[in-house]
Every structure is written in C-alpha cells, then in structure tokens.
C-alpha positions as a Markdown table, in Angstrom:
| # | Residue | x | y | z |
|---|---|---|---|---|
| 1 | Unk | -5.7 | -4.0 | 22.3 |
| 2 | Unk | -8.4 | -1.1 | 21.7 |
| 3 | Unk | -11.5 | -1.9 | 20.4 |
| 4 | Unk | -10.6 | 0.3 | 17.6 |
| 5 | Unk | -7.4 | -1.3 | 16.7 |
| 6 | Unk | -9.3 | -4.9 | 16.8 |
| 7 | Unk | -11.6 | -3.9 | 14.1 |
| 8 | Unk | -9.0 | -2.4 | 12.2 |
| 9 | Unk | -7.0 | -5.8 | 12.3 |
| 10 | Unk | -10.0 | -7.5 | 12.0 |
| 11 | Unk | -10.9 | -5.8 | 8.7 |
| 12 | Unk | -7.8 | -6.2 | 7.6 |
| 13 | Unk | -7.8 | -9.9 | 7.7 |
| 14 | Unk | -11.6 | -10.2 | 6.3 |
| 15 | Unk | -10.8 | -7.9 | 3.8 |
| 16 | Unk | -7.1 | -9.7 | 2.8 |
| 17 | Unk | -9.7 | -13.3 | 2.6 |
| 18 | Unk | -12.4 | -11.7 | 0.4 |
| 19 | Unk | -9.8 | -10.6 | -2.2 |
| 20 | Unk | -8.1 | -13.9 | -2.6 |
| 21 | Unk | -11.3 | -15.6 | -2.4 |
| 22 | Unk | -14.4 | -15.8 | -3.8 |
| 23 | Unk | -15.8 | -14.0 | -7.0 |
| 24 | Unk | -13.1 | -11.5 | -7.3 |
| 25 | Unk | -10.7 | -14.0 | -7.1 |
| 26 | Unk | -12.5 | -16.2 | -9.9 |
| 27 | Unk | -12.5 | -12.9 | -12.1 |
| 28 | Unk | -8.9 | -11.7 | -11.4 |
| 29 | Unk | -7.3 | -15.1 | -11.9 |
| 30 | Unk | -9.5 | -16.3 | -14.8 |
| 31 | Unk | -11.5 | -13.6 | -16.8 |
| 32 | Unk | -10.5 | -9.6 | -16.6 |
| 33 | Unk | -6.9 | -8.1 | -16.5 |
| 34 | Unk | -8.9 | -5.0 | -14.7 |
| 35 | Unk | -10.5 | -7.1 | -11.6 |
| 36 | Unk | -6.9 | -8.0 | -11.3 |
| 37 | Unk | -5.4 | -4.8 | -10.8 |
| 38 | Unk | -8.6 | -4.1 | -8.5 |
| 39 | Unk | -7.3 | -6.7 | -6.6 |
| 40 | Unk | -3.5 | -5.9 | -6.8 |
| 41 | Unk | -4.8 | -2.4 | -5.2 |
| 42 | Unk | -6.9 | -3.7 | -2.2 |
| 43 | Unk | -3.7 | -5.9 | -1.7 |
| 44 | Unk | -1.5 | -3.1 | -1.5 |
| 45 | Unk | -3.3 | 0.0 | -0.3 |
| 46 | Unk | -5.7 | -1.7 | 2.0 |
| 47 | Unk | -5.0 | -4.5 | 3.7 |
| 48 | Unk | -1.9 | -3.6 | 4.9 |
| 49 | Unk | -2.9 | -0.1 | 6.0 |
| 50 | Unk | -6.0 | -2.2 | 8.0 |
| 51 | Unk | -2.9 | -4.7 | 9.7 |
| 52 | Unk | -0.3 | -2.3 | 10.4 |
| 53 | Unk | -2.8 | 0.1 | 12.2 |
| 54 | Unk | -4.7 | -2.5 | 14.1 |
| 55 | Unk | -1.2 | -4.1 | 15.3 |
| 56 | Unk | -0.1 | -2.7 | 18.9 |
| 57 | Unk | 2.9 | -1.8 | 19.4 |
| 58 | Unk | 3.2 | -4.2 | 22.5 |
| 59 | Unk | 2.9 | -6.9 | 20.5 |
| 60 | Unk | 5.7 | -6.7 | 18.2 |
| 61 | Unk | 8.3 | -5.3 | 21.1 |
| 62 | Unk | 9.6 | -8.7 | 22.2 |
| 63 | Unk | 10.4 | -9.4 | 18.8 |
| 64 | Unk | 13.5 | -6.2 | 18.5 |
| 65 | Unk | 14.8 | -8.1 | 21.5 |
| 66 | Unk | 16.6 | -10.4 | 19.1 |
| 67 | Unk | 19.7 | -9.3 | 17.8 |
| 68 | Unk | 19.2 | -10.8 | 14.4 |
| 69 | Unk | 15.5 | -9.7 | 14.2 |
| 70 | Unk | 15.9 | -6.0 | 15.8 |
| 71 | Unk | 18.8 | -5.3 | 13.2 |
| 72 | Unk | 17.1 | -6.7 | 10.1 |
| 73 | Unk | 13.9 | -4.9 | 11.2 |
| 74 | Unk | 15.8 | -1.3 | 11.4 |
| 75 | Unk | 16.9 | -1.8 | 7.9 |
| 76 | Unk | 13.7 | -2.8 | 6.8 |
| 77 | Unk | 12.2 | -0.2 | 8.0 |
| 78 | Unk | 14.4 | 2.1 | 6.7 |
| 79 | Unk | 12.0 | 4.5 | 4.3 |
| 80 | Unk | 14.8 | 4.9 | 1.5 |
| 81 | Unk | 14.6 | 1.0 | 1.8 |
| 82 | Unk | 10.6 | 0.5 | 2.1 |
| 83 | Unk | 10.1 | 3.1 | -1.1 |
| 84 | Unk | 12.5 | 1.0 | -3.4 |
| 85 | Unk | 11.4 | -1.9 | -2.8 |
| 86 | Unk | 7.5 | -1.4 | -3.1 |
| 87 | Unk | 8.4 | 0.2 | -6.2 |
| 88 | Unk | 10.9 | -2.2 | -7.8 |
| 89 | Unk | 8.1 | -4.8 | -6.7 |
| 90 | Unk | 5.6 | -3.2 | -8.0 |
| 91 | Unk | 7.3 | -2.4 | -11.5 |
| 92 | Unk | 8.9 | -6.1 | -11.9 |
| 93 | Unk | 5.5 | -8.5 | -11.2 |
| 94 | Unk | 3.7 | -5.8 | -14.3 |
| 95 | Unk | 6.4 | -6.6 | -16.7 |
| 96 | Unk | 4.6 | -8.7 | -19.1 |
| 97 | Unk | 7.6 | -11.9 | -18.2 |
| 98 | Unk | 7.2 | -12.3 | -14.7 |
| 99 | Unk | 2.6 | -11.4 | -14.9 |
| 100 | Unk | 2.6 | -13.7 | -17.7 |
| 101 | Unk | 4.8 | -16.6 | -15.8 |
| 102 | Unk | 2.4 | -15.7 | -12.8 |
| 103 | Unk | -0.6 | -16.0 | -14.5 |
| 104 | Unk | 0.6 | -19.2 | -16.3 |
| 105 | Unk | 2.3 | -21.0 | -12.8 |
| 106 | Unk | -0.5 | -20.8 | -9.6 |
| 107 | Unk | 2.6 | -21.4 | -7.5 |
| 108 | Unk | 4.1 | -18.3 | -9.0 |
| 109 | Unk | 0.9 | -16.6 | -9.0 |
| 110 | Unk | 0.8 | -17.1 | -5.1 |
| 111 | Unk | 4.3 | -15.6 | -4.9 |
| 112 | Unk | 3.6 | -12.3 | -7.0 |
| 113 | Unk | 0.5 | -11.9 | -3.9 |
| 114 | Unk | 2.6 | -12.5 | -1.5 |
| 115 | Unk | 5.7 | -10.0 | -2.3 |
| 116 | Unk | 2.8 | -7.5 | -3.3 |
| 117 | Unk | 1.8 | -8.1 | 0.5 |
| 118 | Unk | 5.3 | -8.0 | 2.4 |
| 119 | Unk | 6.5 | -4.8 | 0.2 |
| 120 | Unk | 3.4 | -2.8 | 0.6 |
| 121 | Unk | 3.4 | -3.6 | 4.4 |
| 122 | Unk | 7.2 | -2.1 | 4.0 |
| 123 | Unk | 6.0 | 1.1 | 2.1 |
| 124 | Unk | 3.5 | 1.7 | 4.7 |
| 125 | Unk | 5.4 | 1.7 | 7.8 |
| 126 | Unk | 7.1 | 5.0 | 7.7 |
| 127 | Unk | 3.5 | 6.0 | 7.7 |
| 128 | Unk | 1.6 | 4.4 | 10.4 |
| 129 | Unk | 4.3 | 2.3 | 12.5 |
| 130 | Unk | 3.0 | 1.4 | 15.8 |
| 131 | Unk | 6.6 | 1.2 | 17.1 |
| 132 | Unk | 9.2 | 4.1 | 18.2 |
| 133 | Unk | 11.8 | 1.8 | 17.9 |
| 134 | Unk | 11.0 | 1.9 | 14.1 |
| 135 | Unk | 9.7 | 5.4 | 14.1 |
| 136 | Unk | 7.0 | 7.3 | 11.6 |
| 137 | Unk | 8.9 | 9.8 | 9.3 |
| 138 | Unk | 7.4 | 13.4 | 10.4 |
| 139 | Unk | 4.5 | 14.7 | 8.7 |
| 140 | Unk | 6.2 | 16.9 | 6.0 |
| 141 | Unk | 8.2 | 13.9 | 5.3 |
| 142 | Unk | 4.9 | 11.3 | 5.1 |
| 143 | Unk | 3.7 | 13.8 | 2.6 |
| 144 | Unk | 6.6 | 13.4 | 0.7 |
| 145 | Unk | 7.3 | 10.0 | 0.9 |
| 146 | Unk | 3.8 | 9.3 | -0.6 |
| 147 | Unk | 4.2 | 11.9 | -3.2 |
| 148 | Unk | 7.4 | 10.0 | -4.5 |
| 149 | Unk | 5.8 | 6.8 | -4.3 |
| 150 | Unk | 2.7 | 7.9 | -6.5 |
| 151 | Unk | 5.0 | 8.4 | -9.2 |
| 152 | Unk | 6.9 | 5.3 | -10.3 |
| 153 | Unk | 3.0 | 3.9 | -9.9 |
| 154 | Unk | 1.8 | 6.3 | -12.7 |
| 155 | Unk | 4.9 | 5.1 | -14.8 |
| 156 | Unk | 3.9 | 1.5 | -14.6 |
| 157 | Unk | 0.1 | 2.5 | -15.0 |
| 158 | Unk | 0.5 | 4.6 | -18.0 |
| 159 | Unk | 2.8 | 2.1 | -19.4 |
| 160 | Unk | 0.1 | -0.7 | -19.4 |
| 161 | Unk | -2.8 | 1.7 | -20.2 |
| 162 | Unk | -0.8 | 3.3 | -23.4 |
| 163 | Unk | 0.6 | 0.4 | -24.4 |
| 164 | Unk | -1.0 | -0.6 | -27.7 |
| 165 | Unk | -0.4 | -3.9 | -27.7 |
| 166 | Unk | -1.6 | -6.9 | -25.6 |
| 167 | Unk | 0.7 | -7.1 | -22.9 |
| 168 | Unk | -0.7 | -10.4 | -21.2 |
| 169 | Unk | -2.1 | -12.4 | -23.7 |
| 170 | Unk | -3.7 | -14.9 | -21.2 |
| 171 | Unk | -6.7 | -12.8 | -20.9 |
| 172 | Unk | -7.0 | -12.8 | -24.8 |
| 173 | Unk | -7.9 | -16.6 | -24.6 |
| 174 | Unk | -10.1 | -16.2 | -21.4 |
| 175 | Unk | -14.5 | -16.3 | -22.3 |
| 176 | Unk | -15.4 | -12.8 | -22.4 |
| 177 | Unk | -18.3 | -11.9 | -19.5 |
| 178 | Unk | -18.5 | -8.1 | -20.7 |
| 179 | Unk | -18.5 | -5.9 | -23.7 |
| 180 | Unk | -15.0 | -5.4 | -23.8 |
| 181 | Unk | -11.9 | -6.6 | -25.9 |
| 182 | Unk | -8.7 | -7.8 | -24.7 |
| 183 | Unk | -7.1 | -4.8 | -25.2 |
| 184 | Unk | -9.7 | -2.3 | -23.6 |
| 185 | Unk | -9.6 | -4.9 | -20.3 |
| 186 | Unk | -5.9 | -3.5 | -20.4 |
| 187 | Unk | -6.3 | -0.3 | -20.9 |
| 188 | Unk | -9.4 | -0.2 | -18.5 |
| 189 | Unk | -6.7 | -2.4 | -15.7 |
| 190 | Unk | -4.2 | 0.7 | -16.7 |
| 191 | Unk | -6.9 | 3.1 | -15.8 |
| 192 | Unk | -7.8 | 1.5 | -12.5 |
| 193 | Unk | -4.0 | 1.7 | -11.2 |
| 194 | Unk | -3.5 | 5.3 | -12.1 |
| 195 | Unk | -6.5 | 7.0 | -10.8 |
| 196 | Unk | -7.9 | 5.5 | -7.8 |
| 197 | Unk | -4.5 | 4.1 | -6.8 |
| 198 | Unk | -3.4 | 7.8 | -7.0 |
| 199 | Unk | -6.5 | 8.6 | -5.7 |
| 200 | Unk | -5.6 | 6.4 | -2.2 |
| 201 | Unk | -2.2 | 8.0 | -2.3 |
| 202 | Unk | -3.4 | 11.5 | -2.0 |
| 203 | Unk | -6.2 | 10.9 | 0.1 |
| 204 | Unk | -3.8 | 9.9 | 2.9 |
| 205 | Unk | -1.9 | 12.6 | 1.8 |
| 206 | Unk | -4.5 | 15.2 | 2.5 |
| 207 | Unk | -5.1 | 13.5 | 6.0 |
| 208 | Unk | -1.8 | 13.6 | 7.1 |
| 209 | Unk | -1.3 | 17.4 | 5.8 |
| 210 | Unk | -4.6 | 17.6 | 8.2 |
| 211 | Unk | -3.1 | 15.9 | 11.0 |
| 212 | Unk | 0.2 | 18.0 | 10.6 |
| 213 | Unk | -1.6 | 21.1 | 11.0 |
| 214 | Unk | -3.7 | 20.0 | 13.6 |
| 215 | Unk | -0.9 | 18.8 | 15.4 |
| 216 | Unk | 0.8 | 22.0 | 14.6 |
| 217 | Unk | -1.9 | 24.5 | 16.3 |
| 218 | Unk | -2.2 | 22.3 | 19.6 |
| 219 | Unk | 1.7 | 22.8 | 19.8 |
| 220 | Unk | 1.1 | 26.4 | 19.3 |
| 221 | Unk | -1.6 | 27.1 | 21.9 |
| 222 | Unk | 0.2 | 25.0 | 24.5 |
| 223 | Unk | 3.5 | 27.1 | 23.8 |
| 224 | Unk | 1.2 | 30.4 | 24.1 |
| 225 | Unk | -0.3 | 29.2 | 27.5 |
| 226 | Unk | 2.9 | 28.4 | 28.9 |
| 227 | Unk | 4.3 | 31.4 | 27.8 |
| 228 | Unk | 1.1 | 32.7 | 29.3 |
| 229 | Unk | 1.8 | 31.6 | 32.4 |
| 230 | Unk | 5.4 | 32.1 | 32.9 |
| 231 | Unk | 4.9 | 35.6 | 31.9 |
| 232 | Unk | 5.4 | 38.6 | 35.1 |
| 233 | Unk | 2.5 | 39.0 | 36.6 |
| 234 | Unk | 0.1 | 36.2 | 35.8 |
C-alpha cells in the first residue's frame, strides 16, 4: 500500500471516529437538526470517498474469488443499482417517520448511520473503484452519474428547508445553545444539504471533467507521435 493510499484510509477512519464521536456527535444527537445534517454529509461524502480511495485493489481481489461474494459484488456495483439505492436511502431516513423513530430509538439511530455508510460507499464506487473487476464508469459517464445523483438530494433538501412546519419535533424540546428557533435549525439543516452537499457533488465533478480532458490530450499526443513515427520517412 502507497504511502498516499495509507493516509487516505487513514483519514478516512479518523475522520469516520470524529463524526460519531465527540462534540459533533453530542450536538447532532442532542441539540441542532443542522450539526446533524453536517454530520449526515461528512458520513456520506467523505468518509467513504477517504476508504474507497485508500483501499488497494489487492486487497479486496481474494474476496471475488467466492462465487457468492464475486456475484453479489457485480450487482452491487452495478451504477443503475449504487444510484437507487443511495438515493432511496437517502430520501427514506429524512422522512420525518423513520428520522423521528431514529432520533427517538439509539439502536435505530445506529442503523440510519450505518445504511448512510454502506449506500454511500455504493454510490461512490462507480467513481473511484480500485478494482477492474468492478470497473469505474468512464469519465463522461462519472460526470453524469454525479449530476443525476445531485438531484434527488436537492428534492429532499428543498423539502426539509421549505417545509414550513417542524418536521422533527425532537429538536423542539432539545435546550437551545444558539439564537435560533426550531424551525430555523431546520431550515438552516435544509440549507446545509443543498449547497455544500451540491457543492461536494460538483466539485468532483469539475475534477473528473479535468481528469477527462487531461487524460484526453495525453491520448492525443501519444496517437500523434506514433503516427509520427510510423509516417514514410521519419
């Protein structure tokens, strides 16, 4: 393993402890609706990012080599399959039944994290997959997978950020540490989802548009020189 990849992983993992530990933790679970979404971001567009790209390909191998394993893996990995169920993950735990049974049941609670983990580990292997047997999408099609993916998010974020009502009452009863209401924790939780999630969305988009035409110009010159080369006379 690269000294690279071991601080990716690395990172990952400190940065996966920090968020369910520790003051942001205290403020997710017991005090703001917003920290919480902070937190439901870190889980989903961090940490696995950090994991998948500090995982070797090497390391994983042994595990295709099981029937049962290399067969569920290649529908797992399937990107039609990886965008629905982030999505239909995503969209489910933020319907005010199933955050408010979280909130209410810590077993429940550790659930919600932990399919927030496994599904954005699925949405972000198309991306950055370290194996070919479970290949990346090309680059066009990373660019468009994201896109897609950035929009069922909004839906759920401008849901909770217009919603006008309290959607998760448990933060109504919770001491308030700032300024604002209930209501304005939501709409600020809303807020947090929408723009810097989208933000992290088309960030890695713009990298991978600049990857794709990097990628595209080395093809180019190394076509020209062999043509070059191969040409009468040279």
């Amino acid at each position: 393993m690269s000294h690279v990849r071991r601080s990716l992983f690395y990172a990952g993992l400190a940065t996966l402890f920090l968020t369910l530990n520790g003051w942001l933790h205290d403020l997710s679970d017991y005090y703001l609706f917003s920290t919480h979404m902070v937190q439901h971001l870190v889980l989903t567009m961090l940490v696995p990012p950090l994991l998948i790209a500090g995982t070797p390909g090497w390391m994983l191998r042994p595990l295709l080599r099981f029937p049962f394993v290399g067969r569920a893996a290649r529908i797992l990995a399937n990107p039609k399959v990886c965008f629905a169920t982030f999505n239909v993950v995503l969209a489910a735990w933020h319907l005010p039944p199933f955050y408010n049974a979280a909130m209410a049941h810590h077993g429940l609670h550790i659930v919600q994290h932990l399919m927030f983990l496994i599904a954005a580990t699925m949405l972000w292997w198309p991306i950055l997959s370290p194996l070919p047997e479970l290949p990346r999408l090309s680059y066009p099609m990373q660019m468009l997978y994201l896109f897609l993916t950035s929009i069922p998010m909004s839906i759920v974020a401008v849901y909770i950020t217009y919603g006008g009502s309290l959607l998760y009452p448990a933060y109504a009863s919770a001491p308030r540490i700032t300024p604002l209401s209930p209501l304005d924790d939501q709409l600020l939780g809303g807020l947090i989802m929408w723009i810097p999630g989208g933000l992290v969305i088309f960030g890695v988009i713009s990298v991978i548009f600049y990857r794709w035409q990097t990628h595209g110009a080395q093809d180019s010159a190394a076509s020209a020189q062999v043509d070059w080369q191969a040409a009468p006379g040279s």
